[in-house]
The first five atom37 places (N, CA, C, CB, O) and aatype in JSON, in Angstrom:
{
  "aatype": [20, 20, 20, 20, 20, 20, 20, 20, 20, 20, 20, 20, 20, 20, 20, 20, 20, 20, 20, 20, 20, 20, 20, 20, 20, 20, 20, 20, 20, 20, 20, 20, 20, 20, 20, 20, 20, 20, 20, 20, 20, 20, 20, 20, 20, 20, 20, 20, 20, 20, 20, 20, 20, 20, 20, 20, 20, 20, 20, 20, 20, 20, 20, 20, 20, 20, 20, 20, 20, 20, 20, 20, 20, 20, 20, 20, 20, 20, 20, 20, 20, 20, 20, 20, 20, 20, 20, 20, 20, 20, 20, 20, 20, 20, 20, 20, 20, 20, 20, 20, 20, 20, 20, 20, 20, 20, 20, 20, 20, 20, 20, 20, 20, 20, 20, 20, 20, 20, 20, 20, 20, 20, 20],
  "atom_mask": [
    [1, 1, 1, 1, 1],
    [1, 1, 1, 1, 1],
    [1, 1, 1, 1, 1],
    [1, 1, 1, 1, 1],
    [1, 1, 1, 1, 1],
    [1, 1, 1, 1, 1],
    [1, 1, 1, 1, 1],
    [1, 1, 1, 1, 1],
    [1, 1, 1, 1, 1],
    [1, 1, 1, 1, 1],
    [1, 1, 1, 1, 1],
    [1, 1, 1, 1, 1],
    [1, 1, 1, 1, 1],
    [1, 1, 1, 1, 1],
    [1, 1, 1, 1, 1],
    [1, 1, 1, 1, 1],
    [1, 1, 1, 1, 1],
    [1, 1, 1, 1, 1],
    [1, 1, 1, 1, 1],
    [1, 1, 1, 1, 1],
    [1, 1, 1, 1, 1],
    [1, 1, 1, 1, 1],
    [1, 1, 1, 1, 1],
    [1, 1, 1, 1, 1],
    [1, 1, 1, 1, 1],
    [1, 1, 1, 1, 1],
    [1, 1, 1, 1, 1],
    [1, 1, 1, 1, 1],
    [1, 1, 1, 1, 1],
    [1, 1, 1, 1, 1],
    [1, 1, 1, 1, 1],
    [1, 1, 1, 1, 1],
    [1, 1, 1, 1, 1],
    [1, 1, 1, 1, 1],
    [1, 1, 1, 1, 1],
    [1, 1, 1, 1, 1],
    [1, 1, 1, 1, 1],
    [1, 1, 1, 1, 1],
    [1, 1, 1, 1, 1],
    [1, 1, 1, 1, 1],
    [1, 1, 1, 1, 1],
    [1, 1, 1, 1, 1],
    [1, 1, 1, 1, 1],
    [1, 1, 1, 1, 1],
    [1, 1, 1, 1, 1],
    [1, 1, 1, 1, 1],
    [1, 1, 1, 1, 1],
    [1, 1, 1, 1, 1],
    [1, 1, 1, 1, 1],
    [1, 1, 1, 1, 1],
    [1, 1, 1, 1, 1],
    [1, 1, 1, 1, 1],
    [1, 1, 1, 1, 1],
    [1, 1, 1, 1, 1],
    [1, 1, 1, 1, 1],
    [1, 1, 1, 1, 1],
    [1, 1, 1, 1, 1],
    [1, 1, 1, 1, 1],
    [1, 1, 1, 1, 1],
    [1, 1, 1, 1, 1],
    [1, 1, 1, 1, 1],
    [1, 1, 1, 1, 1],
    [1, 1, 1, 1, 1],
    [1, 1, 1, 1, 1],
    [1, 1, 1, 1, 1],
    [1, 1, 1, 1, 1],
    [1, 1, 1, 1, 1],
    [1, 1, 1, 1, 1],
    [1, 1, 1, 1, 1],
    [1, 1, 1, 1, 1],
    [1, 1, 1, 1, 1],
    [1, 1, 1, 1, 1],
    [1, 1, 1, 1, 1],
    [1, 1, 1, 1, 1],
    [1, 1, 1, 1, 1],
    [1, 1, 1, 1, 1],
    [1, 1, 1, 1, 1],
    [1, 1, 1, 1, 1],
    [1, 1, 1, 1, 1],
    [1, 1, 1, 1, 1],
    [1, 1, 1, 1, 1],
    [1, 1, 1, 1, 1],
    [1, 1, 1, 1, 1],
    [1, 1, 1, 1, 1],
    [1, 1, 1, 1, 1],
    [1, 1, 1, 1, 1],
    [1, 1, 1, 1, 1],
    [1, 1, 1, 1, 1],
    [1, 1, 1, 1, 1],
    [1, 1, 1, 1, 1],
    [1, 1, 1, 1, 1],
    [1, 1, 1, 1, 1],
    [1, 1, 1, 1, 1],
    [1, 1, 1, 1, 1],
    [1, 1, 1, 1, 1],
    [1, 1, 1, 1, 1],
    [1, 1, 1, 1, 1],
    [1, 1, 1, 1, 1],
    [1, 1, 1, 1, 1],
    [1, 1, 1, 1, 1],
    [1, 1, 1, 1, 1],
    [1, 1, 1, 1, 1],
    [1, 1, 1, 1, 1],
    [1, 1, 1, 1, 1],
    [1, 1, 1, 1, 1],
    [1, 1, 1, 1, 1],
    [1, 1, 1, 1, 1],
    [1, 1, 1, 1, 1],
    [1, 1, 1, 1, 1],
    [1, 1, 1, 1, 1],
    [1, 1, 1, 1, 1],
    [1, 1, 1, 1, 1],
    [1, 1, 1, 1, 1],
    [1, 1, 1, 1, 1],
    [1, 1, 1, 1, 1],
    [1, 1, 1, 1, 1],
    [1, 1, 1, 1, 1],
    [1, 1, 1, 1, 1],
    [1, 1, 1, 1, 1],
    [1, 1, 1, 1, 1],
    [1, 1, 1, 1, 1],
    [1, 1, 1, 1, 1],
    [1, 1, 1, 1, 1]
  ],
  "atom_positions": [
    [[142.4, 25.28, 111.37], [142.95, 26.0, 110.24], [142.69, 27.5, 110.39], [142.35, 25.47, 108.93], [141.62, 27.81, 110.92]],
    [[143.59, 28.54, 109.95], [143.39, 29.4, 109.96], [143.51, 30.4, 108.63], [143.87, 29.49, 110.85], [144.69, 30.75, 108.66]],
    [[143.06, 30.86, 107.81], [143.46, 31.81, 106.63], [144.72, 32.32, 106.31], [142.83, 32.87, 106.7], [145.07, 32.88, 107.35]],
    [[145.44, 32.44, 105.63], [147.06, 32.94, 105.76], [146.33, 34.26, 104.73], [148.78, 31.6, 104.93], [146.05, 35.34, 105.25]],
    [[146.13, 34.04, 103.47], [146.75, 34.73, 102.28], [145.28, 34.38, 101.39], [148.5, 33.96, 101.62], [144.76, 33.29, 101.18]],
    [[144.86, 35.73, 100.96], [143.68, 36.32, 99.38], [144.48, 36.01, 98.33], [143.22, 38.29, 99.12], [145.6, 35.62, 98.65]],
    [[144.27, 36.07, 97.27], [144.49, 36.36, 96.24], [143.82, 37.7, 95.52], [144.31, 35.3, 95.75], [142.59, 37.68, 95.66]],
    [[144.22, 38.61, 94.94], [143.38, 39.47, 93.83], [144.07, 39.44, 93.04], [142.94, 40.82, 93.95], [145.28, 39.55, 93.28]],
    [[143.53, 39.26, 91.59], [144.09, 39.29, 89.99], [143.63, 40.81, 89.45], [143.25, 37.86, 88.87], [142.5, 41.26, 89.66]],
    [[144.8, 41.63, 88.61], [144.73, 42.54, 88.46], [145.22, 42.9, 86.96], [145.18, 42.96, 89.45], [145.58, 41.76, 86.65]],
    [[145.45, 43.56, 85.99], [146.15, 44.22, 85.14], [147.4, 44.89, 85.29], [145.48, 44.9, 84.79], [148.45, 44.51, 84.76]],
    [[147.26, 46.02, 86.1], [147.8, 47.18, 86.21], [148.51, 46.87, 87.55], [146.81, 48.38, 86.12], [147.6, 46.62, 88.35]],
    [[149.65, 46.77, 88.14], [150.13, 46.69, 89.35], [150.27, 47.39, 89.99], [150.84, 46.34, 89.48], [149.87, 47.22, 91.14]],
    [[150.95, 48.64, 89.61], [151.32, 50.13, 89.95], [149.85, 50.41, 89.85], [152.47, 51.09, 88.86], [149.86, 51.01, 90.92]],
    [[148.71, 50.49, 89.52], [147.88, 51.02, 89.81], [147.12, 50.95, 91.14], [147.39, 50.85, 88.99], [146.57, 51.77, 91.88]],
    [[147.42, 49.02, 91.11], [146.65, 48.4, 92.21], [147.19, 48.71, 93.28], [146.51, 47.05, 92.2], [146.49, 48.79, 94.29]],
    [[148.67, 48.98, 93.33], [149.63, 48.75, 94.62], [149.39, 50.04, 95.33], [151.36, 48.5, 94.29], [149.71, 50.2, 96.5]],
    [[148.6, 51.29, 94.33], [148.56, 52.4, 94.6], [147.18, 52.73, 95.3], [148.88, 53.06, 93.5], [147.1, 53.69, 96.08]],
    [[146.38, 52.14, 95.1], [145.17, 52.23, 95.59], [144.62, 50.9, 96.74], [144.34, 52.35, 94.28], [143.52, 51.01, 97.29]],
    [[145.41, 49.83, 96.95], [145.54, 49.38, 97.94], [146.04, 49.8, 98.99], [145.86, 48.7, 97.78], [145.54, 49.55, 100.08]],
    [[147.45, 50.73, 98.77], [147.94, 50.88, 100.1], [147.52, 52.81, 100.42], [149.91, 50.33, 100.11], [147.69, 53.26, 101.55]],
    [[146.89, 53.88, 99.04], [146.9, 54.66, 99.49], [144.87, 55.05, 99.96], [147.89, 55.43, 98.58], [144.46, 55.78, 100.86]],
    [[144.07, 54.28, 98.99], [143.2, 54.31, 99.39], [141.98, 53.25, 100.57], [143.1, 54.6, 98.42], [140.81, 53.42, 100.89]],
    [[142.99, 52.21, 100.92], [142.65, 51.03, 101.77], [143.58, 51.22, 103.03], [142.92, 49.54, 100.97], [143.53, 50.84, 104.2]],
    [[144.41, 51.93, 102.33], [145.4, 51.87, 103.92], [146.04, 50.77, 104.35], [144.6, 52.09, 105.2], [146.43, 50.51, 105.49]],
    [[146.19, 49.77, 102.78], [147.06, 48.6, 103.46], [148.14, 48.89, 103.31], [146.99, 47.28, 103.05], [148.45, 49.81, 102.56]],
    [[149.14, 48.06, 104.08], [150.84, 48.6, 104.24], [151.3, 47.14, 103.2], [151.75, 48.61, 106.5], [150.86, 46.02, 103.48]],
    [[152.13, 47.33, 102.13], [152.95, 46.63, 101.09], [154.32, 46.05, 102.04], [153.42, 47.82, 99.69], [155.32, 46.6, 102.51]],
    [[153.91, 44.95, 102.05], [155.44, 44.07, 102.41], [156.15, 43.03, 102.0], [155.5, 43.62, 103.39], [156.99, 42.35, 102.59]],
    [[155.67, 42.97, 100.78], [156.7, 42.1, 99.64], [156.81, 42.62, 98.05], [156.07, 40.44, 99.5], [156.31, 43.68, 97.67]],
    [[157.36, 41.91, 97.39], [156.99, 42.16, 96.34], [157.22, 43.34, 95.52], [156.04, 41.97, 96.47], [157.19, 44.42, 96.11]],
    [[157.42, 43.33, 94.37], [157.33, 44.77, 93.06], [156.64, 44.5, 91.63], [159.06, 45.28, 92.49], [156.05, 43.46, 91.33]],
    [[156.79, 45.49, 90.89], [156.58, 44.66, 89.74], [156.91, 43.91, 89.01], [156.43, 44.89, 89.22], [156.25, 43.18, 88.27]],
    [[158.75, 44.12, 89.26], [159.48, 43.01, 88.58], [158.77, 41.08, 88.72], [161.13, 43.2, 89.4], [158.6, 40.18, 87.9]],
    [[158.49, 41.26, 90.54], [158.12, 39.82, 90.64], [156.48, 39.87, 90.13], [158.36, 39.19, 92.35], [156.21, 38.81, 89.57]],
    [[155.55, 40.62, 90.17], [154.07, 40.34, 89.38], [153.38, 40.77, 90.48], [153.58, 38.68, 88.83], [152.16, 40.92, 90.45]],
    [[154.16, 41.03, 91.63], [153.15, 40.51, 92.87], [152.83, 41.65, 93.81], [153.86, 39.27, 93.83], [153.19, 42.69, 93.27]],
    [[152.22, 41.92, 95.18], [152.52, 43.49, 96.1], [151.76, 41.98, 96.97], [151.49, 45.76, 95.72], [150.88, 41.24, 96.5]],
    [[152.58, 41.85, 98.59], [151.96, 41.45, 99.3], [151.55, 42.63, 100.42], [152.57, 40.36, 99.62], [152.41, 43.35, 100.92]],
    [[150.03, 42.74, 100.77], [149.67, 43.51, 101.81], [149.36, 43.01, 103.24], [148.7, 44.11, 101.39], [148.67, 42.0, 103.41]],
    [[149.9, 43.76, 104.33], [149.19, 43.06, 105.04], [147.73, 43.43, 105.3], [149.84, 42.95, 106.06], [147.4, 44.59, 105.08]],
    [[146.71, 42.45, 105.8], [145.42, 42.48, 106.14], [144.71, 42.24, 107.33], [145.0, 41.86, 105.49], [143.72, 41.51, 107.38]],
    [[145.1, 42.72, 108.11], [144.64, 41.95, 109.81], [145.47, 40.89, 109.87], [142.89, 41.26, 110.1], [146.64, 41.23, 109.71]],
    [[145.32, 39.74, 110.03], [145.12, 38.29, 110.57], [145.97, 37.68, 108.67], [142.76, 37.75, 111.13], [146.92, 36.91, 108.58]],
    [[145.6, 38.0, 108.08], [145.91, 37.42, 106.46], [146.7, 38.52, 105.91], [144.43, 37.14, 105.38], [146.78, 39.69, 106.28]],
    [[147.29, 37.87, 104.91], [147.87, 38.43, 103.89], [146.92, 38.47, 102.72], [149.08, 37.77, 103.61], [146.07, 37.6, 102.53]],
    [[147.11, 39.59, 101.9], [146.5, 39.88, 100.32], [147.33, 40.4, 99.5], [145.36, 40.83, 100.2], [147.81, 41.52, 99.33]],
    [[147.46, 39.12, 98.87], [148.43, 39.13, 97.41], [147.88, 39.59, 96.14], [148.89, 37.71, 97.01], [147.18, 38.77, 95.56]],
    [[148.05, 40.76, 95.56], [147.67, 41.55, 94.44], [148.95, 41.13, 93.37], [147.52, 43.31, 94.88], [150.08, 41.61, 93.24]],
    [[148.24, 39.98, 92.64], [149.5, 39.54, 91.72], [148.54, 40.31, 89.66], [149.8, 36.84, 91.99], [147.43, 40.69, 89.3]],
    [[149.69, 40.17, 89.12], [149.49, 40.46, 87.8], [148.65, 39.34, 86.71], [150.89, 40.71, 87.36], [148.71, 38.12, 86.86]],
    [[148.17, 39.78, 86.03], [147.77, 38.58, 84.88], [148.21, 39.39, 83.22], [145.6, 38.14, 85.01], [147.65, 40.32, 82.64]],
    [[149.09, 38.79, 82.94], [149.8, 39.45, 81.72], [148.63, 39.41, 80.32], [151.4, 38.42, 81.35], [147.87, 38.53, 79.92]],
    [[148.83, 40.4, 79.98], [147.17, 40.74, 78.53], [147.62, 39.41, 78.21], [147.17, 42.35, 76.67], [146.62, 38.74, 78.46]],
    [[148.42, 38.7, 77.85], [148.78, 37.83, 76.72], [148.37, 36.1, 77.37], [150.66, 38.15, 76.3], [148.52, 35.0, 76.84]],
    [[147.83, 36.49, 78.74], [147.85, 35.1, 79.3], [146.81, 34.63, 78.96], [147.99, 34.9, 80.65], [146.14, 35.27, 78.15]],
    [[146.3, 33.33, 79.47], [145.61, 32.01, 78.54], [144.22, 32.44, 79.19], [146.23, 30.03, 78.88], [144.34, 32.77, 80.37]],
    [[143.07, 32.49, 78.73], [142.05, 32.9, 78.86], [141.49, 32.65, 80.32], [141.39, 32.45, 77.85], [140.77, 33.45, 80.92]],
    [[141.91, 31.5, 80.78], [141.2, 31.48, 82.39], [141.69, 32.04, 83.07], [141.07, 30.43, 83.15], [141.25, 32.23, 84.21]],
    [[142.99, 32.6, 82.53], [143.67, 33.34, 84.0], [143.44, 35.18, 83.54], [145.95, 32.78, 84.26], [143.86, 36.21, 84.08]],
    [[142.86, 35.01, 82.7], [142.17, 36.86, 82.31], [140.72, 37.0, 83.01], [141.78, 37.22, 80.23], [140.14, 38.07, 83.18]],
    [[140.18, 35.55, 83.43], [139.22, 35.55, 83.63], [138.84, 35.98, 85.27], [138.92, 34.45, 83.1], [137.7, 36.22, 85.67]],
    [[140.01, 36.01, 86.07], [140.05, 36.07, 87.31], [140.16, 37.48, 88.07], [141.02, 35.27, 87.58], [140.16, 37.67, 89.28]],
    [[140.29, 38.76, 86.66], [140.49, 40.2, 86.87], [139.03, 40.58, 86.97], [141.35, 41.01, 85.66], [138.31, 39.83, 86.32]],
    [[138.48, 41.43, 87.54], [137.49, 42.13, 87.43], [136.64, 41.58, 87.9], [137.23, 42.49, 86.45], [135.61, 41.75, 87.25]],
    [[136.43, 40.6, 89.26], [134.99, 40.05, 89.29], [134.84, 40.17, 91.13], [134.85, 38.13, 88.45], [135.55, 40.73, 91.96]],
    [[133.91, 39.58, 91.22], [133.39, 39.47, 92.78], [134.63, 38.6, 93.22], [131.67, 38.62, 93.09], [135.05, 37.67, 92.53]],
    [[135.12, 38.93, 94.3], [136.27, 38.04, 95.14], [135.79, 37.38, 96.39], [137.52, 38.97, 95.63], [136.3, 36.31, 96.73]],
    [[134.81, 37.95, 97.13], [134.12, 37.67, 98.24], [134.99, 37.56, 99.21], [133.36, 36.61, 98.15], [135.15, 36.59, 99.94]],
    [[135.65, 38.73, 99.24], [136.51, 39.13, 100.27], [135.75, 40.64, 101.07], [138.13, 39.39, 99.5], [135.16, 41.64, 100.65]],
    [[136.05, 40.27, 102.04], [135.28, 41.64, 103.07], [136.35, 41.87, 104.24], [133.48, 41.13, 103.97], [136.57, 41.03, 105.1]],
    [[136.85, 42.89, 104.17], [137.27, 43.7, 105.16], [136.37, 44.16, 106.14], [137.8, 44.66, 104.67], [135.43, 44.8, 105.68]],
    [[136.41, 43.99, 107.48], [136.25, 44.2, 108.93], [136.29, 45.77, 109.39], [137.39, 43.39, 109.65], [137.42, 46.13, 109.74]],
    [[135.24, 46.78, 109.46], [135.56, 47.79, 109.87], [134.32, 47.99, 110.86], [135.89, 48.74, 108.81], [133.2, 47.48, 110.91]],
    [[135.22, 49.28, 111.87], [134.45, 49.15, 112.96], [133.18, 50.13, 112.51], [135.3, 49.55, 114.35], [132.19, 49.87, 113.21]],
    [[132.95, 51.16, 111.57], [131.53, 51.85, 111.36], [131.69, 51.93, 109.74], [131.28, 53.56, 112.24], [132.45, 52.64, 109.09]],
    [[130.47, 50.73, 109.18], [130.75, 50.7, 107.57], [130.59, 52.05, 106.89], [129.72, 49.7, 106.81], [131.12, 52.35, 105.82]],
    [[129.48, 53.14, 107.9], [129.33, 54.02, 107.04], [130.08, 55.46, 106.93], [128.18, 54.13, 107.12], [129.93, 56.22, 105.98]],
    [[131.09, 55.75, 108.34], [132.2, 56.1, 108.21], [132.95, 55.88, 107.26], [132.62, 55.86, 108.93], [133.16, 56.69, 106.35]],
    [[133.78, 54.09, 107.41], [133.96, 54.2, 105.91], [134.05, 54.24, 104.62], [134.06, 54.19, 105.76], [135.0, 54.16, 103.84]],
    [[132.4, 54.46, 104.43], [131.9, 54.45, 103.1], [132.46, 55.65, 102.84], [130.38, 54.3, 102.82], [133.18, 55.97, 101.9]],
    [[132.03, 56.36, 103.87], [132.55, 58.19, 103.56], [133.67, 58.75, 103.29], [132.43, 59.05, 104.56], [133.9, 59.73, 102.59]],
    [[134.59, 57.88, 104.07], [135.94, 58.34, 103.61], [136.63, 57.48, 102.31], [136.92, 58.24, 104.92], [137.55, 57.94, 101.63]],
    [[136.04, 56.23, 102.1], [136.47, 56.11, 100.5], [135.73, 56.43, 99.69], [136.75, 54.98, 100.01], [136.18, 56.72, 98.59]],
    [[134.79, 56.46, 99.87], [133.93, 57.79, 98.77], [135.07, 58.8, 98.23], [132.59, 59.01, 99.83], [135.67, 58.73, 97.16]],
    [[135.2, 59.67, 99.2], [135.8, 61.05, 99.21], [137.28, 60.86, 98.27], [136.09, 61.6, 100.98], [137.79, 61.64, 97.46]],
    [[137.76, 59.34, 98.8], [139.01, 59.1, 98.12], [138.78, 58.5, 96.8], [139.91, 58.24, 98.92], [139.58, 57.73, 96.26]],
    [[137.84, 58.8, 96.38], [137.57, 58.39, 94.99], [137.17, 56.87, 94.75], [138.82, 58.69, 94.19], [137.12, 56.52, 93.57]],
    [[136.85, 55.87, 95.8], [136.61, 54.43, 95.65], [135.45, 54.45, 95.05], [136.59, 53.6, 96.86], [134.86, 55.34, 95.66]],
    [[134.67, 54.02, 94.2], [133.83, 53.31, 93.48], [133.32, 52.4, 94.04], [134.23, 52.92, 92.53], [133.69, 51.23, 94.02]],
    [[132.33, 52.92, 94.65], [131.03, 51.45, 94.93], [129.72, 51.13, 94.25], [130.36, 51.51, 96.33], [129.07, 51.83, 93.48]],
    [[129.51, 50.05, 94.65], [128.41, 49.89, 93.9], [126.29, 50.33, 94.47], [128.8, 48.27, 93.66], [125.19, 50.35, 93.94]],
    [[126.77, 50.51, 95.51], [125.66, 51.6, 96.26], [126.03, 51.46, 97.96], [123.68, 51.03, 95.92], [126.99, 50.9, 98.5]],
    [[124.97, 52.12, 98.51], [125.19, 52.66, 99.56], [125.57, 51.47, 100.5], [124.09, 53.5, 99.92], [125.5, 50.39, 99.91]],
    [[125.98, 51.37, 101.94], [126.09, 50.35, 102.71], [124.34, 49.77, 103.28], [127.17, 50.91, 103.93], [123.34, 50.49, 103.4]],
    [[124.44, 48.55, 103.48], [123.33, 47.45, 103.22], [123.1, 47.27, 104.56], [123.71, 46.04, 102.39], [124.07, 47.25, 105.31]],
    [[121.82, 47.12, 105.06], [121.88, 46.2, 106.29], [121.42, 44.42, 106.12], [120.81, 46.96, 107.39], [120.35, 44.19, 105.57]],
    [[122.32, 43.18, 106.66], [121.74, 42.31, 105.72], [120.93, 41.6, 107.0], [122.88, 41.32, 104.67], [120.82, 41.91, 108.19]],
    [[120.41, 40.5, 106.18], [119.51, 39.64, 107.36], [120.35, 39.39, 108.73], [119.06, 38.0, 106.74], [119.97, 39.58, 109.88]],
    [[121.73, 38.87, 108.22], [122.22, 38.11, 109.68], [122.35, 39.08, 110.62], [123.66, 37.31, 109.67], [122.39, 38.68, 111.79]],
    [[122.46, 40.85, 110.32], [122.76, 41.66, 111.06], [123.85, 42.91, 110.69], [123.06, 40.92, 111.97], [123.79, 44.14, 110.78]],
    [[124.8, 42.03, 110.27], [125.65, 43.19, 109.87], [125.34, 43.91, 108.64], [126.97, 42.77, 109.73], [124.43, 43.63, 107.85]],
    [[126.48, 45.2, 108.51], [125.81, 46.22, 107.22], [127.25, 45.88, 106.58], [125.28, 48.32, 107.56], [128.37, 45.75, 107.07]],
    [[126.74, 45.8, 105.3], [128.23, 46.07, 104.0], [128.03, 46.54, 102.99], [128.97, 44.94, 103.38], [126.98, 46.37, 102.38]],
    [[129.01, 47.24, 102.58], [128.91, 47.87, 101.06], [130.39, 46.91, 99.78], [129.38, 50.14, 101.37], [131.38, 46.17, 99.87]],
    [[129.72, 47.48, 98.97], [129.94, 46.82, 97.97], [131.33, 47.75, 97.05], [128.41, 46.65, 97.26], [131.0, 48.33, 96.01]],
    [[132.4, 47.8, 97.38], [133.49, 48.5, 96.19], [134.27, 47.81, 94.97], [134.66, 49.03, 96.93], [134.08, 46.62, 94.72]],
    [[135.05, 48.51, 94.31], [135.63, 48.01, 93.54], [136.91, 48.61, 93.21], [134.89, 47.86, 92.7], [136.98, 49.8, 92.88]],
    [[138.31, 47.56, 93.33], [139.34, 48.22, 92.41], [139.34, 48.44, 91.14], [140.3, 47.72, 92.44], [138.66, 48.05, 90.2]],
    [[140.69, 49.5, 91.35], [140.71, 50.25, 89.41], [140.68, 48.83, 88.78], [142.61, 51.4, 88.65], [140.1, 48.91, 87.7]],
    [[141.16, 47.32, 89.1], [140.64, 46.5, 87.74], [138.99, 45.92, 87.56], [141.6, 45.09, 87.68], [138.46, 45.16, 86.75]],
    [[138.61, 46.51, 88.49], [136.98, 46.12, 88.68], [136.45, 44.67, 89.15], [136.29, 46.3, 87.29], [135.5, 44.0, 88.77]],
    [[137.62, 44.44, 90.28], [137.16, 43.3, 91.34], [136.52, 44.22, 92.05], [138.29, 42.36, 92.23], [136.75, 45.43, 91.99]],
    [[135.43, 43.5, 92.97], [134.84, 43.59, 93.96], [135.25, 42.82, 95.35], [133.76, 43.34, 93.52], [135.59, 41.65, 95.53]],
    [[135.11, 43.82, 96.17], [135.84, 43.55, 97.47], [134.54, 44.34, 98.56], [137.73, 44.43, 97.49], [134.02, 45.38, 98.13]],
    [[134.18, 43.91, 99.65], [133.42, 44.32, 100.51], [134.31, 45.01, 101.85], [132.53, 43.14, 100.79], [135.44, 44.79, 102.27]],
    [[133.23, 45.94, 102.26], [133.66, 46.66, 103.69], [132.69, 46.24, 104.44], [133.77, 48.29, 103.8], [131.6, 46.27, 103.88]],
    [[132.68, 45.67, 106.05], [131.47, 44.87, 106.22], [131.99, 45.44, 108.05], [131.4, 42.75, 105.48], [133.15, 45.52, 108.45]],
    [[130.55, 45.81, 108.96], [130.69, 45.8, 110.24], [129.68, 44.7, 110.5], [130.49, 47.16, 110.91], [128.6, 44.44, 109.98]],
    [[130.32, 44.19, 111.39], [129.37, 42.98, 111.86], [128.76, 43.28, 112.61], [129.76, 41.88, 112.32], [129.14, 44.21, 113.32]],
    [[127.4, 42.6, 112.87], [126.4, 42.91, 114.11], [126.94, 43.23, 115.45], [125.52, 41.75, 114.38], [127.86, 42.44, 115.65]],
    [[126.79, 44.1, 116.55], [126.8, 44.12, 117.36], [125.64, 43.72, 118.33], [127.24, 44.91, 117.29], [125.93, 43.88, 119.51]],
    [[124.68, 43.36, 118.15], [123.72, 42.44, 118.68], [123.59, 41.17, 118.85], [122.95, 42.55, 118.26], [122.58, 40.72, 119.38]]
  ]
}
């Protein structure tokens, strides 16, 4: 098996679609607001930034704003801590070194999911 496709739940679409592709640098290849949805590509996967309408049924409001445990692959985390810093990304502190080896930091989109930037060990 291999991963196709994320999910992230959002509010704001035009916000998200804007800071996915201008501050992540992902490229948009489906989707608008008419359909709810922005597909990005992601390496190897797709990440679908779909809508959750204010008015929808409480579990699906529940899916905006939280840890996703999704981590993006970069080759020096603290490079790009620096350059989404600068672009205004919001993290939650500095990049980490963890037990298994690799370092990651902790960000968040304008709906206040959390999404990781992570270099893996080179050892």
């Amino acid at each position: 098996m291999n991963l196709n496709t994320a999910r992230v739940f959002v509010r704001d679409l035009s916000e998200a679609r804007a800071f996915y592709a201008e501050s992540l640098g992902l490229t948009p290849v489906a989707g608008n607001a008419e359909f709810g949805y922005v597909v990005f590509e992601a390496g190897i996967a797709k990440l679908v930034v779909e809508t959750v309408a204010d008015d929808a049924p409480q579990e699906d409001q529940l899916l905006v704003g939280r840890f996703t445990g999704l981590s993006f692959s970069v080759a020096d985390v603290h490079e790009e801590h620096r350059e989404l810093l600068a672009l205004g990304v919001e993290f939650s502190g500095q990049p980490e070194k963890q037990s298994w080896g690799g370092v990651l930091a902790t960000l968040r989109d304008p709906a206040g999911n959390e999404l990781q930037i992570v270099q893996q060990s080179t050892a």
